[in-house]
Backbone as ProteinMPNN parsed JSONL, in Angstrom:
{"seq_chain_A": "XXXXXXXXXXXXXXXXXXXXXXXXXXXXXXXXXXXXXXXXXXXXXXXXXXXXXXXXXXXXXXXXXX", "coords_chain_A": {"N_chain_A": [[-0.149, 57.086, 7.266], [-2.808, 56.109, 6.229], [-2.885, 53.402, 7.397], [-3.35, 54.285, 9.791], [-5.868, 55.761, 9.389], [-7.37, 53.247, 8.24], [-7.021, 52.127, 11.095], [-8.804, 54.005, 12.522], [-11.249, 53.721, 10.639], [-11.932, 50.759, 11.425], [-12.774, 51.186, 14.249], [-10.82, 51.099, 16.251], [-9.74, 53.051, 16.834], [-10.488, 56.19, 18.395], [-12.074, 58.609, 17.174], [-10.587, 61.321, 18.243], [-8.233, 60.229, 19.377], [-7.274, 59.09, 16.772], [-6.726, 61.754, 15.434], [-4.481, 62.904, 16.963], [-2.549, 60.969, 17.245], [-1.856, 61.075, 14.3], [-1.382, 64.014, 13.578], [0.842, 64.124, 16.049], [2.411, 62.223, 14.917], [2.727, 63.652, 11.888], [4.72, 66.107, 12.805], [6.517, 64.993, 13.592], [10.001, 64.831, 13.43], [11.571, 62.873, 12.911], [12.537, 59.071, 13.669], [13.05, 58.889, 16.158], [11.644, 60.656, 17.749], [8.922, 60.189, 16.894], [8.467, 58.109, 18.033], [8.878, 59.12, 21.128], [5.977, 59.965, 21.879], [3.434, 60.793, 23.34], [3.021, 58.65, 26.357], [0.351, 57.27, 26.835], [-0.586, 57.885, 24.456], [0.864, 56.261, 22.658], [0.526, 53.729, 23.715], [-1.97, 52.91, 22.748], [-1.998, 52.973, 20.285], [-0.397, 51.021, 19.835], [-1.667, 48.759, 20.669], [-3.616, 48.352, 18.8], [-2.417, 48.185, 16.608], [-1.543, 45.651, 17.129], [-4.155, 44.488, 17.512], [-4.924, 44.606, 14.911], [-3.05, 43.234, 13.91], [-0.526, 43.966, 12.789], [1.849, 43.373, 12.725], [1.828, 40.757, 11.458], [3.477, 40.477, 8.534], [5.988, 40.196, 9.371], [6.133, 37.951, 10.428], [5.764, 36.023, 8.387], [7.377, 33.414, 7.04], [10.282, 33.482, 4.944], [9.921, 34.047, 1.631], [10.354, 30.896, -1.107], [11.943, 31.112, -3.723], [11.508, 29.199, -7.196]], "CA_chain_A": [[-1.432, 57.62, 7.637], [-3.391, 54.873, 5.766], [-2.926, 52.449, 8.709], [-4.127, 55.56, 10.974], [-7.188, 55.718, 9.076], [-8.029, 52.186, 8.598], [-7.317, 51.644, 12.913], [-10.152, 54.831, 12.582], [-12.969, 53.068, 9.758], [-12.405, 49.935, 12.115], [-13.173, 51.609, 15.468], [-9.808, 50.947, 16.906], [-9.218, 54.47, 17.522], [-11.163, 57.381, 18.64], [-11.879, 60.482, 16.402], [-10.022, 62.156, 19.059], [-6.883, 59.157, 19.568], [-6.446, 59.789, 15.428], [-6.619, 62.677, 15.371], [-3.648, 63.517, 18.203], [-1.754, 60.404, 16.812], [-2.045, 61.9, 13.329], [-0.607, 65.161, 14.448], [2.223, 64.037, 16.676], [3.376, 61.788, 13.027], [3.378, 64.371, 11.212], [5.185, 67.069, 13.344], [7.799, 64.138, 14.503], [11.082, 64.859, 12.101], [12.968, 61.62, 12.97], [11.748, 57.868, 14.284], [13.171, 58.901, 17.634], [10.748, 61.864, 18.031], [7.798, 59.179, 16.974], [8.657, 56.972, 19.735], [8.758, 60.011, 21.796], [4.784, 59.832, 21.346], [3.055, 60.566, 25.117], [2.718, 56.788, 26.44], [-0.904, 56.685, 26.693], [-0.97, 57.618, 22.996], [1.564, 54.93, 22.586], [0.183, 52.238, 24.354], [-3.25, 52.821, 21.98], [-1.45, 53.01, 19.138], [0.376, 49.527, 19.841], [-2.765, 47.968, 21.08], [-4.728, 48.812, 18.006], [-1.644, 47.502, 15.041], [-2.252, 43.934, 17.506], [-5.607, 44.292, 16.859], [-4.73, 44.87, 13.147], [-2.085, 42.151, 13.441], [0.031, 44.455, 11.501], [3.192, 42.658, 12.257], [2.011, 39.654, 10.471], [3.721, 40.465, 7.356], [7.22, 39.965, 9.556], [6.141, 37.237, 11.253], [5.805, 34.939, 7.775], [8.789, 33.042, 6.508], [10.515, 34.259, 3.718], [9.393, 33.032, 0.32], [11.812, 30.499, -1.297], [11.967, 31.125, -5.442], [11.627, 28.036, -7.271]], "C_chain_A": [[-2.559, 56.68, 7.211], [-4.018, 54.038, 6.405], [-3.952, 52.904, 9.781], [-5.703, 54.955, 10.702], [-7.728, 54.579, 8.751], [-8.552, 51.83, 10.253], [-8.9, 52.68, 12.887], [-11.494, 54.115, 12.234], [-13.223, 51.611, 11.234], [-12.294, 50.246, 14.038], [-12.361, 51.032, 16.813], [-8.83, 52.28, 17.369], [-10.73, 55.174, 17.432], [-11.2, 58.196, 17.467], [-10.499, 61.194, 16.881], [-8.256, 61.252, 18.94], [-6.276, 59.859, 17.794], [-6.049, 60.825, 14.968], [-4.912, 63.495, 15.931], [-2.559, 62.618, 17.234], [-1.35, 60.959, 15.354], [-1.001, 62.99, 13.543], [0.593, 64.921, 14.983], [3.245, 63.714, 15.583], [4.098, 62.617, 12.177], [4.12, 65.479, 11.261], [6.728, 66.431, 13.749], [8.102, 64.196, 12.827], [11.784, 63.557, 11.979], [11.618, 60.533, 14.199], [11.753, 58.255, 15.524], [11.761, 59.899, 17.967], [9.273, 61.416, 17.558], [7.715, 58.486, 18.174], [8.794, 57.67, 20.963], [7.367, 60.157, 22.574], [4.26, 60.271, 23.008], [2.495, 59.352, 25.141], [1.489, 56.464, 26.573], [-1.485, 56.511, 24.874], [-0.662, 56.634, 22.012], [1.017, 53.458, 22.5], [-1.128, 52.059, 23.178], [-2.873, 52.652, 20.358], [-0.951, 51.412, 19.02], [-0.993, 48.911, 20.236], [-3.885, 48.224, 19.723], [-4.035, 47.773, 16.58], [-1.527, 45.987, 15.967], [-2.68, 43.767, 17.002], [-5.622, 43.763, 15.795], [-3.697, 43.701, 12.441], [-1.259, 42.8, 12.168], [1.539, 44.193, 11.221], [3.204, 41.442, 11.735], [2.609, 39.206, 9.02], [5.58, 39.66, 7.598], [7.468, 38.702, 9.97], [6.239, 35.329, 10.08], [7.278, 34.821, 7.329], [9.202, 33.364, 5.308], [10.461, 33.526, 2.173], [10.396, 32.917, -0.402], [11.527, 30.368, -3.262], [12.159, 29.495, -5.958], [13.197, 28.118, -8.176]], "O_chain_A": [[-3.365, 56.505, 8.125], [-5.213, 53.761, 6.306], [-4.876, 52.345, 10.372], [-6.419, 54.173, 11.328], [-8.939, 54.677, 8.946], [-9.657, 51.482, 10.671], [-9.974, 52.162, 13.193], [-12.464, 53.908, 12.964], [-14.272, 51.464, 11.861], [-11.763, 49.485, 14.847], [-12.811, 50.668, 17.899], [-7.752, 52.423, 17.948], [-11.715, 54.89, 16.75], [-10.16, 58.379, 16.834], [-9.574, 61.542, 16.148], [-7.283, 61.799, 18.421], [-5.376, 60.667, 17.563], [-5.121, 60.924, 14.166], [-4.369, 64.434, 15.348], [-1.774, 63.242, 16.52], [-0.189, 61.367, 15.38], [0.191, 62.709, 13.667], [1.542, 65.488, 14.44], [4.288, 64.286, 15.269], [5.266, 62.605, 11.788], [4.377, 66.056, 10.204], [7.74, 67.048, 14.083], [7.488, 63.97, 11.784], [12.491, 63.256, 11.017], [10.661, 60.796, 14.927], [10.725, 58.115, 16.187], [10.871, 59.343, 18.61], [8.375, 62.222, 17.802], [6.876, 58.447, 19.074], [8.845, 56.964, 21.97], [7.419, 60.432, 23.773], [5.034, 59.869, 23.877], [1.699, 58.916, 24.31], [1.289, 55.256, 26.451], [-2.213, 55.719, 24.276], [-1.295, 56.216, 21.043], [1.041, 52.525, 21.697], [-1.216, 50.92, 22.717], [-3.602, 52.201, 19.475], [-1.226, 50.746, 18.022], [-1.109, 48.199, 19.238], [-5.084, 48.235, 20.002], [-4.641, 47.001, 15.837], [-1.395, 45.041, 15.191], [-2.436, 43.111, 15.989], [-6.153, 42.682, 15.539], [-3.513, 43.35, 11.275], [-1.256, 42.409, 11.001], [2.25, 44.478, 10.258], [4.276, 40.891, 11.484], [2.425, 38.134, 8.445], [6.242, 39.003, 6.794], [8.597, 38.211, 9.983], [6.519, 34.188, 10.447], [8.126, 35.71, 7.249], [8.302, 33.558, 4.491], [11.046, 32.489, 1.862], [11.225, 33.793, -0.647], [10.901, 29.454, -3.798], [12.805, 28.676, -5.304], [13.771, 27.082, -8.512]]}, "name": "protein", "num_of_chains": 1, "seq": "XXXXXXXXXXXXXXXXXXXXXXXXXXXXXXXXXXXXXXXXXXXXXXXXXXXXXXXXXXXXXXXXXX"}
């Protein structure tokens, strides 16, 4: 929810978008039933953690211990 509400402070969602997305999260028991999501809520949701570049954490190489 964190994420949620950051995409919110930085005006990458609606009131209304967080709100719904919010809601569906926490009603969905299992990943499948997330990904379930209705696809417009989807698509805003994925177009927002871009935005947020929130897969950049996967995208670095893995740090090598000295």
């Amino acid at each position: 929810m964190q994420t949620l509400d950051e995409m919110l402070s930085l005006n990458l969602l609606t009131p209304a978008q967080h709100t719904e997305i919010a809601a569906w999260v926490a009603h969905a028991r299992t990943p499948e039933a997330i990904m379930a999501m209705p696809a417009p809520l989807w698509r805003t949701l994925e177009l927002a953690s871009v935005l947020m570049n929130v897969d950049a954490d996967l995208l670095q190489p893995p740090l090598l211990s000295a």
